[in-house]
PDB file of N, CA, C and O in Angstrom:
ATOM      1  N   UNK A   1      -9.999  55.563 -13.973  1.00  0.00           N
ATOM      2  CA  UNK A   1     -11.166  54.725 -14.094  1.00  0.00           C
ATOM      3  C   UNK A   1     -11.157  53.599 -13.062  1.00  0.00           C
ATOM      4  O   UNK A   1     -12.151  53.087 -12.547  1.00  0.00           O
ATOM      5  N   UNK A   2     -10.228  53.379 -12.904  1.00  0.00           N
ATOM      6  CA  UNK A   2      -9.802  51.850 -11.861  1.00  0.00           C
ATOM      7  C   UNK A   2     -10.379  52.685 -10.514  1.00  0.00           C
ATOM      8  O   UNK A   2     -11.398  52.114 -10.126  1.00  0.00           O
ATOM      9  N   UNK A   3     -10.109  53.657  -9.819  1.00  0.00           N
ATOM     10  CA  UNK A   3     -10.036  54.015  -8.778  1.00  0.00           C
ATOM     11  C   UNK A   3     -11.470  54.205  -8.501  1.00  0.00           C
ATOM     12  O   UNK A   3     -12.023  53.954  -7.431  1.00  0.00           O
ATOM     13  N   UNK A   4     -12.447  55.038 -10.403  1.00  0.00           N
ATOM     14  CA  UNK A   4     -13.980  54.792  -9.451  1.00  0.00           C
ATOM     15  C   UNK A   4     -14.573  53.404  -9.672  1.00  0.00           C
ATOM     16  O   UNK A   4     -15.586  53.188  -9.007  1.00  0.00           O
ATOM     17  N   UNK A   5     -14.121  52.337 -10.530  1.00  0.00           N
ATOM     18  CA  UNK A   5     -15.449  51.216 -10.306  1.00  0.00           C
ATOM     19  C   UNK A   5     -14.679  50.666  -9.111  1.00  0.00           C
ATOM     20  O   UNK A   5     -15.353  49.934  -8.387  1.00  0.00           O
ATOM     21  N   UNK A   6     -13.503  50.846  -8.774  1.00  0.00           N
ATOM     22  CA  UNK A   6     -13.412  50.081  -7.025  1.00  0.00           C
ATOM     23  C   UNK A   6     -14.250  51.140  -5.911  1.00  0.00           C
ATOM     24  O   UNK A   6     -14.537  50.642  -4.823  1.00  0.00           O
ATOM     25  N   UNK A   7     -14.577  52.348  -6.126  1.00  0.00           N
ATOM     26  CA  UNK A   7     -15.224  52.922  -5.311  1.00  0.00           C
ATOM     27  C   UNK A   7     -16.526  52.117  -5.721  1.00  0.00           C
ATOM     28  O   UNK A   7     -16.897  51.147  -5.060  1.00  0.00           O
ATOM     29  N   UNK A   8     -17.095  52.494  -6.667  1.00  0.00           N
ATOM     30  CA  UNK A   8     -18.813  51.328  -6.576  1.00  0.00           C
ATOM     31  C   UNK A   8     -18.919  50.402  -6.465  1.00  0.00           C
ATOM     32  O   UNK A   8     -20.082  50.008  -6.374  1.00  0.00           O
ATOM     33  N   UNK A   9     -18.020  49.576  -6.405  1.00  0.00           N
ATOM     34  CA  UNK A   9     -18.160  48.330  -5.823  1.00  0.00           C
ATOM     35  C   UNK A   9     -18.445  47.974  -4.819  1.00  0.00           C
ATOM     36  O   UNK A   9     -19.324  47.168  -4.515  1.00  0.00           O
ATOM     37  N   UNK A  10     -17.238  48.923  -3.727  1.00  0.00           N
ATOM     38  CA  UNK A  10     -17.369  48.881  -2.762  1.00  0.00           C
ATOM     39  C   UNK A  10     -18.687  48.858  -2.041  1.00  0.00           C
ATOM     40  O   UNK A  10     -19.154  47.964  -1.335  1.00  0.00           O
ATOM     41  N   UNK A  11     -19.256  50.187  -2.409  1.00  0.00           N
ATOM     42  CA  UNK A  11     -20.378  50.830  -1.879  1.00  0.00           C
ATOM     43  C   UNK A  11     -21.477  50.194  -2.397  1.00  0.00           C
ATOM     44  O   UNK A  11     -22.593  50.326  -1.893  1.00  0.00           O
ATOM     45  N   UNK A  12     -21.207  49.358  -3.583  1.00  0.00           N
ATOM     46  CA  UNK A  12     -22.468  48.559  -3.619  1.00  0.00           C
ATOM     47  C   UNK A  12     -22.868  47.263  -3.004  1.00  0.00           C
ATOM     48  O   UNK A  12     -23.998  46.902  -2.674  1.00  0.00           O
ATOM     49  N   UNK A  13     -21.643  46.576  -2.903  1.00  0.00           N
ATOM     50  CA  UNK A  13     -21.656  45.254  -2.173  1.00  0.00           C
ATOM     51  C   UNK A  13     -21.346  45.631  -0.710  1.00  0.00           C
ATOM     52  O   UNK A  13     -21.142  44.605  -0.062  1.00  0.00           O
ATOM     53  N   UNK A  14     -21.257  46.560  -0.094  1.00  0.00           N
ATOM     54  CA  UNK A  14     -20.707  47.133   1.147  1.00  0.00           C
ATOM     55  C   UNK A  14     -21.802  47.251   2.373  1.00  0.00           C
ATOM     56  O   UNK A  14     -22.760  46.815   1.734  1.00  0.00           O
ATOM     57  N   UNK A  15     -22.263  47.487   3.481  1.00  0.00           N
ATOM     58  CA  UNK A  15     -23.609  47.789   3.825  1.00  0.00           C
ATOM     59  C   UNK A  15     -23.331  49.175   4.273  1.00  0.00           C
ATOM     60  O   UNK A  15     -22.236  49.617   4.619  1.00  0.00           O
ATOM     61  N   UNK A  16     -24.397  49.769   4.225  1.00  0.00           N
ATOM     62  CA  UNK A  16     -24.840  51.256   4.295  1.00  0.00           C
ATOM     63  C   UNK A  16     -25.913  51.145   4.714  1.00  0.00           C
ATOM     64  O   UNK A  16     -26.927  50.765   4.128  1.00  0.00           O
ATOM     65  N   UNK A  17     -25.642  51.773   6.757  1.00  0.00           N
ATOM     66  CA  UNK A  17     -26.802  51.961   7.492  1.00  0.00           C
ATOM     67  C   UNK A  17     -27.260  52.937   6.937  1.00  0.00           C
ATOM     68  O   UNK A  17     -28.325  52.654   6.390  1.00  0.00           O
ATOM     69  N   UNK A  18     -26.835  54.423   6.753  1.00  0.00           N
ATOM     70  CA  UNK A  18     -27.390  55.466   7.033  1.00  0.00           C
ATOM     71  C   UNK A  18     -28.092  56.000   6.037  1.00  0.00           C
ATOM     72  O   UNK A  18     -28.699  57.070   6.055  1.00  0.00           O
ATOM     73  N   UNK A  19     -27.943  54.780   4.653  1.00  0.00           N
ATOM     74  CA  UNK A  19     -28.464  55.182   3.689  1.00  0.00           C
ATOM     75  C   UNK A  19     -27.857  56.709   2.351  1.00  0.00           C
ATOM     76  O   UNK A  19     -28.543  57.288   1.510  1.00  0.00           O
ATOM     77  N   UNK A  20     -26.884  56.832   2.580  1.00  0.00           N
ATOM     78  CA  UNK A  20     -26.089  57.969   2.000  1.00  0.00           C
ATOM     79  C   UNK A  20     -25.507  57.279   0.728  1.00  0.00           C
ATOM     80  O   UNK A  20     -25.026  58.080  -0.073  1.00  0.00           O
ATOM     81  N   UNK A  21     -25.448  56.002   0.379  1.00  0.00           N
ATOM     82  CA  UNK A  21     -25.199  55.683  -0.951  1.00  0.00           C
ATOM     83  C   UNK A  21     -23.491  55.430  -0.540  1.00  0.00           C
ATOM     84  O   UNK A  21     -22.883  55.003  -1.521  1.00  0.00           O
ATOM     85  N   UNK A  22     -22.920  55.543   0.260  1.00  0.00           N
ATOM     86  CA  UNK A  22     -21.652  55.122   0.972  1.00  0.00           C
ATOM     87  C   UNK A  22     -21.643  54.256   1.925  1.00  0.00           C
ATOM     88  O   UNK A  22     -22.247  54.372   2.991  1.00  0.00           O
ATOM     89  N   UNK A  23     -20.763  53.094   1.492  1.00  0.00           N
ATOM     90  CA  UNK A  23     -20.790  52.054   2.014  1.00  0.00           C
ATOM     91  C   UNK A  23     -19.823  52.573   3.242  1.00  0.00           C
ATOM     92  O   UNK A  23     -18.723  53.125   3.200  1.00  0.00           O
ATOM     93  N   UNK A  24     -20.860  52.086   4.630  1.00  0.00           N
ATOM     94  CA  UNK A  24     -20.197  52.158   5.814  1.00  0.00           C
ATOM     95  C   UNK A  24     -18.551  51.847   6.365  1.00  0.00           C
ATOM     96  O   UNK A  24     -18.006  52.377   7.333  1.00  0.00           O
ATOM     97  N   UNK A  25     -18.096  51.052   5.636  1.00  0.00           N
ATOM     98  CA  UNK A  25     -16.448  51.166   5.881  1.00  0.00           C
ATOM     99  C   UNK A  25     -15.459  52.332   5.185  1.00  0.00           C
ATOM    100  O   UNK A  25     -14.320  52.605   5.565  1.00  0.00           O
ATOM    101  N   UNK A  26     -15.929  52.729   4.466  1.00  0.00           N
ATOM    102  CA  UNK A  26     -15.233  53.619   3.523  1.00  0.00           C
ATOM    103  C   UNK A  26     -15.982  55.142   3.633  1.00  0.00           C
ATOM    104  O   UNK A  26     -16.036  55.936   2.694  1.00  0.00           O
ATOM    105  N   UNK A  27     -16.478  55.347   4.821  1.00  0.00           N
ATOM    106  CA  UNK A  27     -17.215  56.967   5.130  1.00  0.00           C
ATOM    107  C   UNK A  27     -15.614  57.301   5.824  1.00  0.00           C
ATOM    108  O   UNK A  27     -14.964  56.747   6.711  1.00  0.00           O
ATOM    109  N   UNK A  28     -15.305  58.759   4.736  1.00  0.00           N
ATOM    110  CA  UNK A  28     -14.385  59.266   5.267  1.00  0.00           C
ATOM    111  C   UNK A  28     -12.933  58.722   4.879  1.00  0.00           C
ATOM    112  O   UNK A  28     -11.797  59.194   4.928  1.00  0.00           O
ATOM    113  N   UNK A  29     -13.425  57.668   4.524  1.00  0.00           N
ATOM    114  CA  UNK A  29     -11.691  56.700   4.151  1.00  0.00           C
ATOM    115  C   UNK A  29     -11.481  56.809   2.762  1.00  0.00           C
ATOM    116  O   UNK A  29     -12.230  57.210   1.870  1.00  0.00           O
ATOM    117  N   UNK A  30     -10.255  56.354   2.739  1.00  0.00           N
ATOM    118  CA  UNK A  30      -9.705  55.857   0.984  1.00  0.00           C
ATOM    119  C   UNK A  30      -9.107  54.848   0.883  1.00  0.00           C
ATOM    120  O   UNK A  30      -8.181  54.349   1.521  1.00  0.00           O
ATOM    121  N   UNK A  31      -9.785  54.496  -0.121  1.00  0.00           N
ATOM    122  CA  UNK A  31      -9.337  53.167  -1.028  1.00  0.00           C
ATOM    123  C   UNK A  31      -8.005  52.950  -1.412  1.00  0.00           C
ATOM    124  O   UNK A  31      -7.571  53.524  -2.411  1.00  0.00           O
ATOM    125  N   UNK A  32      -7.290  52.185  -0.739  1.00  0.00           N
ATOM    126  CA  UNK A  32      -5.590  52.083  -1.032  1.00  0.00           C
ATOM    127  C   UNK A  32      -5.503  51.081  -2.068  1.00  0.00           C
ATOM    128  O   UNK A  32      -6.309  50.204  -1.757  1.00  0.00           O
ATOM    129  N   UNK A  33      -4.853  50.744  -3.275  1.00  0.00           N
ATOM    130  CA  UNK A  33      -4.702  49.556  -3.730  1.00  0.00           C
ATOM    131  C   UNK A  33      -2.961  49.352  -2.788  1.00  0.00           C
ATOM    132  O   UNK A  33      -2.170  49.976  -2.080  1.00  0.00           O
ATOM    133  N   UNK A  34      -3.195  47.947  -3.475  1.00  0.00           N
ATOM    134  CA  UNK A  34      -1.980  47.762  -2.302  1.00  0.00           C
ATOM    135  C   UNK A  34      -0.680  47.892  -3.253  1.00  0.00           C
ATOM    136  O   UNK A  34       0.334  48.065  -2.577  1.00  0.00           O
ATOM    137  N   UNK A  35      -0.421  47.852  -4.771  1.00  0.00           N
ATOM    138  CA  UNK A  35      -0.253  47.923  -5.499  1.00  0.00           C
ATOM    139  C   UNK A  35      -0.453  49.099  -6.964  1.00  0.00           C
ATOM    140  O   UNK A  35      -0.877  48.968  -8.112  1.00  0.00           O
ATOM    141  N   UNK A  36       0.099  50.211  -6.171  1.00  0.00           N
ATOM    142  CA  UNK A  36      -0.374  51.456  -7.145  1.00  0.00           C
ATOM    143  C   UNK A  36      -0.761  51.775  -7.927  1.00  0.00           C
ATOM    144  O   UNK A  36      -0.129  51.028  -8.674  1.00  0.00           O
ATOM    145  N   UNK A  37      -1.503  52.462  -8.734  1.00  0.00           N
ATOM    146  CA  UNK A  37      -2.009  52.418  -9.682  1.00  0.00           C
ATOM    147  C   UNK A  37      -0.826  52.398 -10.972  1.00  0.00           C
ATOM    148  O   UNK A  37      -0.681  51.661 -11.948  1.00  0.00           O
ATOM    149  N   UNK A  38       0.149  53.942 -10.297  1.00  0.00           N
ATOM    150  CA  UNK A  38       0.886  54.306 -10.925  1.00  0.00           C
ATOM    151  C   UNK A  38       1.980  53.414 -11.077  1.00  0.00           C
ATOM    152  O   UNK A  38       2.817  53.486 -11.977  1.00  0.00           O
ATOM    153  N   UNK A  39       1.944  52.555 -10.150  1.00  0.00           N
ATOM    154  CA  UNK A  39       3.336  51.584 -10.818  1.00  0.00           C
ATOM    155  C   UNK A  39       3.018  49.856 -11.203  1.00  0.00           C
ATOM    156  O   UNK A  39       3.577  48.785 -10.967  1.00  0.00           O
ATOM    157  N   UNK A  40       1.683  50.354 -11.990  1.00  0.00           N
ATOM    158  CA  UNK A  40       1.002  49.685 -13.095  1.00  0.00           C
ATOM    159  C   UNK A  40       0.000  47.945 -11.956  1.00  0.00           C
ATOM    160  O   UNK A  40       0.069  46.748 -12.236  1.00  0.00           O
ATOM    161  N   UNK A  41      -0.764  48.620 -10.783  1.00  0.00           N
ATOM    162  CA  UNK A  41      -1.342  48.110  -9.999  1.00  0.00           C
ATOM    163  C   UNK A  41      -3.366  48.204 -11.021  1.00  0.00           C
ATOM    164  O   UNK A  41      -3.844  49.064 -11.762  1.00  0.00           O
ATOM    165  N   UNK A  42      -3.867  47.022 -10.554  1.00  0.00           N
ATOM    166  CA  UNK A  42      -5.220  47.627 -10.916  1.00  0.00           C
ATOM    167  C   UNK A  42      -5.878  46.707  -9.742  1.00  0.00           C
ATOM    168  O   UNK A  42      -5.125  46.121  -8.964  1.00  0.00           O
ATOM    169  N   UNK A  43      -7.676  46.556  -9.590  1.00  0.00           N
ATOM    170  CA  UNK A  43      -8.328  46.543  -8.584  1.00  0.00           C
ATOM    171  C   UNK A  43      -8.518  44.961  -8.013  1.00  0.00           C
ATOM    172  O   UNK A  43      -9.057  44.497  -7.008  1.00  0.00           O
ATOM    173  N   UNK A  44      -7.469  44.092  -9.699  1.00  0.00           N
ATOM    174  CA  UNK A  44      -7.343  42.694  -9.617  1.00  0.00           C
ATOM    175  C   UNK A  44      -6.460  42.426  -7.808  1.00  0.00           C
ATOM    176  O   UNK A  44      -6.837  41.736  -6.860  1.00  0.00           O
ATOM    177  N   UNK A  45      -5.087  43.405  -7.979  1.00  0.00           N
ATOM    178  CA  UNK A  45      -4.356  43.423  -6.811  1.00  0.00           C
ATOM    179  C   UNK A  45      -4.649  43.077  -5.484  1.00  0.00           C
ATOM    180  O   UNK A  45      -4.036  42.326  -4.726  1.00  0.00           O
ATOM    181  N   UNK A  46      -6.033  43.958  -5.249  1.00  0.00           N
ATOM    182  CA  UNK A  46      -6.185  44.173  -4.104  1.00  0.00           C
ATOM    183  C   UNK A  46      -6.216  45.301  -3.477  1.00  0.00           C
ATOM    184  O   UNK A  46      -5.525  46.203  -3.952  1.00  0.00           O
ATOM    185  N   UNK A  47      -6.914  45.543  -2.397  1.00  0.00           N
ATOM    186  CA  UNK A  47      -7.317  47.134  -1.854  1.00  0.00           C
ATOM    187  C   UNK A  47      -7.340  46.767  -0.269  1.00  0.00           C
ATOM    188  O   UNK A  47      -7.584  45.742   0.368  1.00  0.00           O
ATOM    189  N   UNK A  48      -7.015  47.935   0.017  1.00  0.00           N
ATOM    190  CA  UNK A  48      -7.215  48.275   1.666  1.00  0.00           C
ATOM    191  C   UNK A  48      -7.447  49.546   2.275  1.00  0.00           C
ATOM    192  O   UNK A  48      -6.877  50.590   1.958  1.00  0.00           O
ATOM    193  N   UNK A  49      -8.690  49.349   3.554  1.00  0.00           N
ATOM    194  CA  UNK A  49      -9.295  51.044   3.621  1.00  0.00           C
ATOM    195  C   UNK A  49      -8.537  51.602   4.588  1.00  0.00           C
ATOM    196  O   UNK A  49      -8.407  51.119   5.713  1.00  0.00           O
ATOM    197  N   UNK A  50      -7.747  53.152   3.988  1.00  0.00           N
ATOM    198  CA  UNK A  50      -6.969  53.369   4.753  1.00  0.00           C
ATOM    199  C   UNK A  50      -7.500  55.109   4.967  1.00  0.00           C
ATOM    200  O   UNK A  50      -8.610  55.426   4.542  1.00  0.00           O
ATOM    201  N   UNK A  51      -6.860  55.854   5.456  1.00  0.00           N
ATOM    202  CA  UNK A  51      -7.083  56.806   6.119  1.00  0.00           C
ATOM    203  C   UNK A  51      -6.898  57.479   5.119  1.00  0.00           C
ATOM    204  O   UNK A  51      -6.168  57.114   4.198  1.00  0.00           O
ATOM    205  N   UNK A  52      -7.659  58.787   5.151  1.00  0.00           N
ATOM    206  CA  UNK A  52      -6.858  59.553   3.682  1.00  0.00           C
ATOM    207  C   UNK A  52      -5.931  60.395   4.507  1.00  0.00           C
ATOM    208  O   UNK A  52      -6.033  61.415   3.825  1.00  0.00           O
ATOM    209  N   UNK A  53      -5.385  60.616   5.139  1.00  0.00           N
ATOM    210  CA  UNK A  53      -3.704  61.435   5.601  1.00  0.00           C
ATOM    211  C   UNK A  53      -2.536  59.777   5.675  1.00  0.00           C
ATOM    212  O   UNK A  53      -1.318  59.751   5.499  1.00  0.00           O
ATOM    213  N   UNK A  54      -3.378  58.697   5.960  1.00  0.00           N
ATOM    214  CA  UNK A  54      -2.132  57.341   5.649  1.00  0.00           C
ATOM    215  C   UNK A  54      -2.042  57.414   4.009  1.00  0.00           C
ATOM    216  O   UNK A  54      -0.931  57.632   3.525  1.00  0.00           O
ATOM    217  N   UNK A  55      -3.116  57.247   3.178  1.00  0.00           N
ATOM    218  CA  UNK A  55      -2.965  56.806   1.750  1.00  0.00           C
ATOM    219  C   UNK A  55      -2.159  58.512   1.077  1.00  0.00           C
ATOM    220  O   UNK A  55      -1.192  58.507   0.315  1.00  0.00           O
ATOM    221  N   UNK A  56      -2.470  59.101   1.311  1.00  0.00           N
ATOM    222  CA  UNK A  56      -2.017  60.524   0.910  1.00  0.00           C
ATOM    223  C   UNK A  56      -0.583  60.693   0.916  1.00  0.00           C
ATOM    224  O   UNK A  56      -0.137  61.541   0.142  1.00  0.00           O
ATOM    225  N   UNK A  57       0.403  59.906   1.801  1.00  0.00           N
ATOM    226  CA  UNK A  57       1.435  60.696   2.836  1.00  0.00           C
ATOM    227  C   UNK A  57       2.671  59.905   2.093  1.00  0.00           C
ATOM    228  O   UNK A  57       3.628  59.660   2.827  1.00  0.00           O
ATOM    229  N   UNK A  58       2.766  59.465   0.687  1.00  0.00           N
ATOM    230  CA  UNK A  58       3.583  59.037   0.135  1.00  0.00           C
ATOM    231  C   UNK A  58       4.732  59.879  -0.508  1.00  0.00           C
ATOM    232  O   UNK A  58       4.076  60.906  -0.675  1.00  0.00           O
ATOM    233  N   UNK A  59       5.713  60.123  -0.889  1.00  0.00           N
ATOM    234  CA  UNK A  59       6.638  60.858  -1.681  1.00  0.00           C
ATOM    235  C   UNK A  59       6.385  60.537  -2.583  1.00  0.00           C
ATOM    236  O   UNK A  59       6.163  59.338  -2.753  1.00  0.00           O
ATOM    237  N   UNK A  60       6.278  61.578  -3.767  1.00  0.00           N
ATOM    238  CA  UNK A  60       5.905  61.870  -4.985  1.00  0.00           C
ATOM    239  C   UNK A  60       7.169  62.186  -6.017  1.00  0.00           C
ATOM    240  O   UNK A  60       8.086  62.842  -5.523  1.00  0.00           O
ATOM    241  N   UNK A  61       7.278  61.854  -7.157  1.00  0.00           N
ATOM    242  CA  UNK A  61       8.033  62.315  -8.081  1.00  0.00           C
ATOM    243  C   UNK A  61       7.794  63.799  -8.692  1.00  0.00           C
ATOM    244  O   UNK A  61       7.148  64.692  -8.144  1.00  0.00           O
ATOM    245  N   UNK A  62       8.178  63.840  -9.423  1.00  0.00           N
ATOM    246  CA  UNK A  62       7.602  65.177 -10.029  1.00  0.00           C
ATOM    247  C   UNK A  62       6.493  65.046 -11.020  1.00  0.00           C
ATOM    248  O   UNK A  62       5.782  66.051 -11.018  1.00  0.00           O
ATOM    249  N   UNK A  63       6.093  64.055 -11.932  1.00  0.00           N
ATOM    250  CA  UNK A  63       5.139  63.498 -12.389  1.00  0.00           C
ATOM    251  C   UNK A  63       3.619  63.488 -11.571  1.00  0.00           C
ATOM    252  O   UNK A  63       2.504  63.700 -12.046  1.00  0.00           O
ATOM    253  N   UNK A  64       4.024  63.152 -10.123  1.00  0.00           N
ATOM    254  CA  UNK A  64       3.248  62.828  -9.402  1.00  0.00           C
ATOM    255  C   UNK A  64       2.886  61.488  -8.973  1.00  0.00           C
ATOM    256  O   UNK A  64       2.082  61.233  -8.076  1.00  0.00           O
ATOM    257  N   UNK A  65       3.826  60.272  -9.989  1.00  0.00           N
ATOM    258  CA  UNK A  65       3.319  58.968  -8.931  1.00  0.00           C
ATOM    259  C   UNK A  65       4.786  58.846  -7.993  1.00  0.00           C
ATOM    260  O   UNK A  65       5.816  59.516  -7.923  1.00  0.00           O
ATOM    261  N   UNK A  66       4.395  57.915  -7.492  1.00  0.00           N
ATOM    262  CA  UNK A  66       4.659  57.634  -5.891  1.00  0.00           C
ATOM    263  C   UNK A  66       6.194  57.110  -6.088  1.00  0.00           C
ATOM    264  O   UNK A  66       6.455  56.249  -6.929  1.00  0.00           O
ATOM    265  N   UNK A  67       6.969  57.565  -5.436  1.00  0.00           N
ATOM    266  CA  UNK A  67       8.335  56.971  -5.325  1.00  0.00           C
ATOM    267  C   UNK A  67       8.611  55.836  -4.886  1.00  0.00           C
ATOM    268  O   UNK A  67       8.046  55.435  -3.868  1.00  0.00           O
ATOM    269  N   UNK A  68       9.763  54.872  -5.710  1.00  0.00           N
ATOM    270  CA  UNK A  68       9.875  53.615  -5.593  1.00  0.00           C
ATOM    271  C   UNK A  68      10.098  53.643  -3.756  1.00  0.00           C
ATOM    272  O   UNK A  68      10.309  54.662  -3.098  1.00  0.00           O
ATOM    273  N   UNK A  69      10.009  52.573  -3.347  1.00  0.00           N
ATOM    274  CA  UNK A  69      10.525  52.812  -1.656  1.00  0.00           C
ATOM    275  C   UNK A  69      11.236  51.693  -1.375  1.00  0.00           C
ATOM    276  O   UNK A  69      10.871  50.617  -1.848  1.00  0.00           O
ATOM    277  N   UNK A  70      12.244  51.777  -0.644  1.00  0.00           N
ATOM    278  CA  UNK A  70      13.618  50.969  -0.770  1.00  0.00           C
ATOM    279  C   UNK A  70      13.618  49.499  -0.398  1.00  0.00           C
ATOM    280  O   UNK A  70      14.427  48.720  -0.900  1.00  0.00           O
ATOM    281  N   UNK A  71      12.720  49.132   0.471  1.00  0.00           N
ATOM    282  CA  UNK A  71      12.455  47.984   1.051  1.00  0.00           C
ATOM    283  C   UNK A  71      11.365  47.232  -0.400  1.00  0.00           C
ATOM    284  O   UNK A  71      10.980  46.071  -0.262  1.00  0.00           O
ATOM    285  N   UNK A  72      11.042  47.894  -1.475  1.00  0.00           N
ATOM    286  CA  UNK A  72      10.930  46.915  -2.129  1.00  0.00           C
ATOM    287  C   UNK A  72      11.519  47.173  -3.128  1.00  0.00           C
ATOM    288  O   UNK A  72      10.938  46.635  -4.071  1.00  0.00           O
ATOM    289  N   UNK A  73      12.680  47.911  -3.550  1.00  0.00           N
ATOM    290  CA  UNK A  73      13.773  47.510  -4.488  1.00  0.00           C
ATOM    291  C   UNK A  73      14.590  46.481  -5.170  1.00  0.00           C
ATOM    292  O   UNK A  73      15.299  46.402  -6.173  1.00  0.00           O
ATOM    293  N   UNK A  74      14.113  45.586  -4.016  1.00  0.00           N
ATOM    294  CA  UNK A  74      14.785  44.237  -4.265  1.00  0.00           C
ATOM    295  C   UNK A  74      13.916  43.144  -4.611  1.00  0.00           C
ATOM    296  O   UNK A  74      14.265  41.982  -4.403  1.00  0.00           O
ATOM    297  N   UNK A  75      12.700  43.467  -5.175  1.00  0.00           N
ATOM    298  CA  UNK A  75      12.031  42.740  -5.472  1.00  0.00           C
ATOM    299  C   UNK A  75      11.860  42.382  -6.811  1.00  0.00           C
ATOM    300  O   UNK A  75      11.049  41.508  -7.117  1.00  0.00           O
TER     301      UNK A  75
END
């Protein structure tokens, strides 16, 4: 649910020349939170538009969320 009202948001407060109901920064892109969903992130966090082969290209558990990554282990 988090992942679509940050998509309408976007696209609603966003501008859209071409008229496609997609807000012009996010044609083609994905919505990164910066702060995963899966490791209990929501849209309060923060977002950034990233590529979908950058946002995609994470290591996965077997579950499917995203593996801790070492540089923030120590946090």
């Amino acid at each position: 649910m988090e992942r679509q009202r940050l998509r309408r948001k976007v696209d609603k407060n966003g501008k859209d020349a071409n008229g496609n109901g997609v807000a012009d920064k996010r044609e083609g892109k994905d919505l990164a939170h910066k702060k995963p969903l899966s490791k209990g992130g929501s849209n309060k966090n923060g977002y950034t538009v990233k590529s979908k082969s950058k946002n995609r290209s994470f290591k996965r558990n077997s579950d499917g969320s995203i593996k801790t990554r070492q540089y923030l282990a120590g946090r």
